[in-house]
N, C-alpha and C positions, 0 to 999 in steps of 0.2 A: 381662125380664132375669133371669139365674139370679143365682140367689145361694148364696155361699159364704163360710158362715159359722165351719166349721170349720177346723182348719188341712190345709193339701195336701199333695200326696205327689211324693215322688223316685221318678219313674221311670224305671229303665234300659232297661227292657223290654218285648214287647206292645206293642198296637194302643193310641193315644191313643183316647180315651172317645167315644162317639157324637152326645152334647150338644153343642153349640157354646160357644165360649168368645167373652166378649167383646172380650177385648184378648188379642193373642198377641206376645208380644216372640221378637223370633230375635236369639240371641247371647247367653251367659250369662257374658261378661265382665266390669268392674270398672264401662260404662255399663250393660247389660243387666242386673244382678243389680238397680244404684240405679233402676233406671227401674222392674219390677216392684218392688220394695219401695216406690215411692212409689205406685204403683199400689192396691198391699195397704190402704195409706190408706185407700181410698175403701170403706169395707166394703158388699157387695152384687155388686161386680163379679166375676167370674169371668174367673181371668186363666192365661196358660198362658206357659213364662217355656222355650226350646227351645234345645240344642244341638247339636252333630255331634258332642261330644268326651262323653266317660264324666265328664267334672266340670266344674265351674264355674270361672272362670279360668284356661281352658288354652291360650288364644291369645295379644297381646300382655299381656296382665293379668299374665301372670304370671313376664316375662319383663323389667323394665326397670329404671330408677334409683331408682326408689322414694322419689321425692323430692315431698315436698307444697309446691307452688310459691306464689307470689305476687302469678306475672304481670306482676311488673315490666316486663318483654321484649317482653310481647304485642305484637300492631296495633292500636294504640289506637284505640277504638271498633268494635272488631268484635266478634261473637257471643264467637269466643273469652275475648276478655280480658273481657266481663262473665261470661264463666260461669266463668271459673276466678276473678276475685276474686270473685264470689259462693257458688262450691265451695269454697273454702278455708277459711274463716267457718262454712261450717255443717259438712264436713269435721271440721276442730278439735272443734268442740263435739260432735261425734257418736264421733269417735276416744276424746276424754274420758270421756263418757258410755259406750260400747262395751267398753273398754278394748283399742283398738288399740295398739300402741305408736307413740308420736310423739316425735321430740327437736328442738325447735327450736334446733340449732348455727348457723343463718345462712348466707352465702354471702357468699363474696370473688370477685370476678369480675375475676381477676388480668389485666395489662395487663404484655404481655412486650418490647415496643416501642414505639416512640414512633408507629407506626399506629395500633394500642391503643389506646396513652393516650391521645390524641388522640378517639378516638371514647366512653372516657368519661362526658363531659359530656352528647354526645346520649343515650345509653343513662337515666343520670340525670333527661334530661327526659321523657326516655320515659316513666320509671318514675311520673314525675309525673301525666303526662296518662295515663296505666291507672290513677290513682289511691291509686297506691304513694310516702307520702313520708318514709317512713323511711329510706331510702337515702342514702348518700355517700359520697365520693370520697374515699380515705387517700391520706396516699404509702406512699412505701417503706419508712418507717422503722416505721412503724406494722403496715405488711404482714408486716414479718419478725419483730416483735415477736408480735404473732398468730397467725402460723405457722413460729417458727422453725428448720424443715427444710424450707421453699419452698425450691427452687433456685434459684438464682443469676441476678440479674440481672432481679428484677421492677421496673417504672419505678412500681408504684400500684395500685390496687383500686377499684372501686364494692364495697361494706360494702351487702349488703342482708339486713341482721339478722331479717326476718320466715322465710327459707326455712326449711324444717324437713325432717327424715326421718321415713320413715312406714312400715310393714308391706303391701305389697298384696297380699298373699296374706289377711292376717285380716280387710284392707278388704272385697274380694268375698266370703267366705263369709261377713262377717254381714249385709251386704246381703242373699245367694242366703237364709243364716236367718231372719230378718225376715220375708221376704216367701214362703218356705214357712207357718212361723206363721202368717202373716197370710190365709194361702188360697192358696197361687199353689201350679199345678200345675208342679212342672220337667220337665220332661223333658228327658231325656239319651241321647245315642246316639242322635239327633233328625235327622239331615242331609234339611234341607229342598231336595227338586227339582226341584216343580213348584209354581208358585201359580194357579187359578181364579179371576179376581175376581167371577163373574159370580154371578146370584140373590142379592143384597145379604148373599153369605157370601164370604168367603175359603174355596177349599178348599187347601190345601194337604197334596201328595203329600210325603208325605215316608220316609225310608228304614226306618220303623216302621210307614208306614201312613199313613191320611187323617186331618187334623186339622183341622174346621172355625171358622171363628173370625169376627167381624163387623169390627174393629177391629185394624189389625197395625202395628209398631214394626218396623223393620228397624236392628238392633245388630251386625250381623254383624262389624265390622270390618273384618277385609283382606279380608271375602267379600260388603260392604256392596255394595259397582258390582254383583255377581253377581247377587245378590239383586232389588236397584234395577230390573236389565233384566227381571226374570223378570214383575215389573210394568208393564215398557214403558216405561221409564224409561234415558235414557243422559247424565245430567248430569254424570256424574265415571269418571273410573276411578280403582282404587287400585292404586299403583306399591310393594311393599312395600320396604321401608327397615328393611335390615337393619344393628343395634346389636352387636355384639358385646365382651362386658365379661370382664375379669379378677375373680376375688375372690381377694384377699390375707386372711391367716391374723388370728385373732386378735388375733396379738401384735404387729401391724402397727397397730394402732387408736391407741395413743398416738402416731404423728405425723403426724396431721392431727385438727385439730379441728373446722373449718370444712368445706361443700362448698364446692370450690377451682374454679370455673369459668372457662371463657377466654372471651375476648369471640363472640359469637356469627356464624355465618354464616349464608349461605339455606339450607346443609342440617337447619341445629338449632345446638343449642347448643353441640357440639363436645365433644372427650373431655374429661373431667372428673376430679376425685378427690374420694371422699365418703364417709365413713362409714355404714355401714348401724347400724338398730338390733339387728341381732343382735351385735354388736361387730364386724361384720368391717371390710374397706376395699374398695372398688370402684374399678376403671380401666376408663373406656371413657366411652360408646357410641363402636365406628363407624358411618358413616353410608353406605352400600352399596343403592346402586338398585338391583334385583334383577326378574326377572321372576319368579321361582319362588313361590310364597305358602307354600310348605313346605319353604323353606333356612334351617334354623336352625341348620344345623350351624355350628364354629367356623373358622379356616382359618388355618394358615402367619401369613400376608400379613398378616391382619386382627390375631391378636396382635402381629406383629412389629411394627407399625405401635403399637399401644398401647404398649407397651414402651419405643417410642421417646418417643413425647409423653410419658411418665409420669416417662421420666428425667429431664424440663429439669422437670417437676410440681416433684415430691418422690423425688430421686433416692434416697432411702433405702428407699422401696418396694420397688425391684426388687430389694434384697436381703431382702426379706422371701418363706417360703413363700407358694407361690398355693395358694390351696383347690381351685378350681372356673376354669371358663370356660363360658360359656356364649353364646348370644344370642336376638335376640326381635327380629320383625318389625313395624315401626310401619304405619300405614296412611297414607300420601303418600298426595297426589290433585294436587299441581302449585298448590294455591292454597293462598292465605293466611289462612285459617280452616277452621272447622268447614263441611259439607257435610250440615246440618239444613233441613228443608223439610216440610211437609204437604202431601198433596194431595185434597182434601177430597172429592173425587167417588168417591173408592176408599176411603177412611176408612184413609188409610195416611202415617205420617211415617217417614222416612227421616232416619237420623242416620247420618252417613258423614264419613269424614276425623277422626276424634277421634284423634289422636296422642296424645306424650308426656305434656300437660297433662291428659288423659281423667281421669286418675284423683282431682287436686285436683278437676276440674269434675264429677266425677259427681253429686253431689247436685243442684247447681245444673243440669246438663244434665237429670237425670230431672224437675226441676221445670218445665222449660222445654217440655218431650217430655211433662208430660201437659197445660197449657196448650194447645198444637197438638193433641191429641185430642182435646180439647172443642171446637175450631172444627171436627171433621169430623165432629162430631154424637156425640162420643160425651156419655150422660147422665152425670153426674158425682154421686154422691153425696158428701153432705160428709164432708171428710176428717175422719181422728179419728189420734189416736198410738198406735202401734202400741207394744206392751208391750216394755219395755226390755228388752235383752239383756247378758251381760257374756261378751265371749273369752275365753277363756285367751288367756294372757302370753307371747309367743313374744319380746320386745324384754327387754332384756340391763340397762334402765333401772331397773327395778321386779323384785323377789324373785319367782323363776319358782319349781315347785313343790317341785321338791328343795331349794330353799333354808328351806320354811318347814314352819316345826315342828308347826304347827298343823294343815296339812294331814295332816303323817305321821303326827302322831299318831292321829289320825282313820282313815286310810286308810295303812297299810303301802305301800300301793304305787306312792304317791309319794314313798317314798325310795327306791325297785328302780330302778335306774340302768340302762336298755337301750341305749340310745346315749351312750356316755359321752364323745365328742367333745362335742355340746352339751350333755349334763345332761340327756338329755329320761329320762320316767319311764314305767313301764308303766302307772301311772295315767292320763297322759295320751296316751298311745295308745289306752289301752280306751275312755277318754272320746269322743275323737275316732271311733273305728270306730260309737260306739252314738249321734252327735251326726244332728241334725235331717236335716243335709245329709254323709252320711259320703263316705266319699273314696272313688274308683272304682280304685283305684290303691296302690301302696306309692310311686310318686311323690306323689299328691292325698296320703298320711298325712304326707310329707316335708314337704311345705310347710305342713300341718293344727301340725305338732308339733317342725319339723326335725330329726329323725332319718334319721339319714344324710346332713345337710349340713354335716358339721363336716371336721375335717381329713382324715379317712380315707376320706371318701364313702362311707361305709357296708360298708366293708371288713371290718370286725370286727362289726358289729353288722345287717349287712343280711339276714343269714338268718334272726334270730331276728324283725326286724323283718317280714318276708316270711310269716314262720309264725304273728306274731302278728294281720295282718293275713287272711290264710286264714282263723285261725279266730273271728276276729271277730264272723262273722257274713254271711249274702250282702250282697254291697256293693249298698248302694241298700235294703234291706231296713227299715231305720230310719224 
């Protein structure tokens, strides 16, 4: 076994190294980032952590509701609902520890008719048998009292007070951090397109060159099925399911306090209203069967249709500016859980179907995904804790850096205002361009720092952000 006892490297570029690695994760998403950093655990392993995109969370990671769930809803007793109430639990304490930002507001999971309300009760029991019993049933009087600029005409709520909002953009890059730290090679700008399995190596061909590796994790996401076959493998396809969401301005944040959910259906949860931690407000997901796995554009249809459900929401919204529209493609597969599996004779698990809940369950899913390594013979050395980290504060909860004195005093240049939509400072852009895992991108600095995600979309402040980015330093250089 090699061993790799230093910390690893970000690379954009060049041939991957000629050694064999022992574990190779594809997919540098919000599960791929947690799965090598659980990996980095086990010091002695040699790990190599691969993408197709120039950064880390650029597929659905980085695109959704950003809400740390509970699992109430799940299928109780499946993979899923124990890995996301087990993700959530260690999620919390690791956000804490991290400093991601988290706000636990809770979730009203309003009931707009007497079909609804009606269904209720089962939802309730449900929440019971996945092991959630904090939940209950309001009426309306309590409803409107908790949120009063609901609109008209709610019959009641399931109150599941555990839900919480979360950051996932600073979720995967301290995971993708941790686990450079800890040894893991990333590689980016990685498009794996062919696999080998034979000579008890993985080879794979990929769009930088040959990468050989003994042990391989398939994270791909909505390019998991792709993958799966290139191993011989045809247990799932992935149908991508496209969300498309509104962000409303700032000053839209005092009327909703709660995520406002509707009862759910077979495509997902259904459009929603939630506050983000950067203060903003969100409308959406739609829920859009798509063949395309790279339609993320927004459409007509798809807002107008949010616009609508938003009005009977919280009809005050839609006289609020919108920020932004965006969307993000989930990975459907037709079934009702995750699509995890080992297959021992190839020394190869597959983790496939991780939707919306991926991101609560990541911890719990990488724990799960290296258990199943160990049954295809990988040796496992013991795990140890990997040396804590602390984010920068991108959530709206906690004094960001232009607010405290103590930084500027220190460093002038977290009081230089460059994006003055959100407050962000040229100290923490220089931070972020010279950071372990730097951004490939003036979009990766966007989400690293939110600069350029405020009202103006970087209208005023995007060239300077462009040029401070250019001279940063070469991206991946760090």
């Amino acid at each position: 076994m090699s061993v790799a006892e230093s910390a690893g490297r970000v690379l954009r570029s060049g041939a991957p190294p000629d050694t064999a690695y022992d574990v190779t994760v594809i997919g540098a998403g919000v599960v791929g980032t947690a799965i090598a950093r659980e990996l980095a655990r086990h010091r002695g392993l040699r790990i190599a952590l691969l993408d197709a995109a120039n950064d880390v969370g650029e597929g659905t990671s980085k695109a959704n509701t950003a809400i740390l769930h509970t699992g109430f809803d799940a299928v109780p007793g499946s993979l899923e609902a124990r890995l996301v109430r087990e993700g959530r639990r260690l999620l919390a304490a690791y956000a804490t520890e991290s400093g991601i930002p988290v706000e636990p507001v809770g979730a009203l999971l309003v009931a707009w008719d007497e079909e609804q309300r009606a269904a209720l009760p089962g939802l309730l029991d449900k929440a019971a048998r996945n092991g959630y019993h904090a939940a209950r049933i309001i009426g309306p009087d309590e409803v409107r009292a908790r949120e009063p600029h609901l609109g008209p005409g709610a019959l009641g709520a399931l109150d599941v007070p555990g839900e919480s909002i979360i950051c996932p953009w600073t979720t995967t890059l301290a995971y993708a951090t941790q686990a450079v730290r800890g040894g893991v090679d990333l590689h980016l700008n990685c498009r794996v397109r062919q696999i080998d399995p034979g000579g008890g190596l993985h080879e794979l061909t990929t769009s930088r060159g040959t990468l050989r590796t003994r042990h391989l994790v398939n994270a791909a996401g909505l390019h998991a099925d792709a993958v799966d076959r290139l191993l011989g493998h045809d247990d799932f396809t992935v149908t991508p399911r496209r969300g498309q969401l509104i962000v409303f301005d700032k000053f839209a944040r005092d009327l909703v306090d709660h995520i406002l959910l509707p009862v759910p259906t077979a495509l997902g949860k259904g459009v929603l209203v939630a506050p983000t931690v950067y203060g903003n407000v969100l409308l959406g997901p739609t829920a859009e069967e798509l063949d395309d796995k790279t339609a993320t554009g927004s459409t007509a249809e798809g807002i107008a249709l949010l616009r609508e459900k938003g009005r009977r929401i919280l009809p005050e919204l839609l006289d609020e500016e919108v920020t932004a529209v965006y969307a993000g493609l989930r990975a459907a597969t037709g079934y009702d859980d995750y699509r995890v599996s080992a297959h021992k004779e190839q020394r190869y698990v597959t983790v496939g179907g991780i939707r919306s809940t991926g991101l609560t369950a990541s911890l719990a899913i990488a724990a799960h995904v290296t258990d199943l390594l160990a049954t295809t013979g990988l040796d496992l050395p013991a795990a140890r804790d990997l040396p804590p980290l602390r984010m920068p504060n991108l959530g709206e909860a906690l004094p960001r850096p232009y607010q405290r004195a103590d930084l500027i005093a220190a460093d002038p240049a977290y009081g230089t205002l460059v994006c003055h939509c959100e407050r962000v400072t040229r100290g923490e852009i220089r931070d972020a361009l010279a950071a372990v895992v730097p951004p490939g991108s003036p979009d990766g600095l966007r989400r690293r720092t939110r600069a350029g995600a405020g009202r103006c979309q970087g209208f005023h402040c995007g060239a300077q952000v462009r040029e401070l980015f250019e001279k940063g330093g070469e991206p991946g250089s760090g």
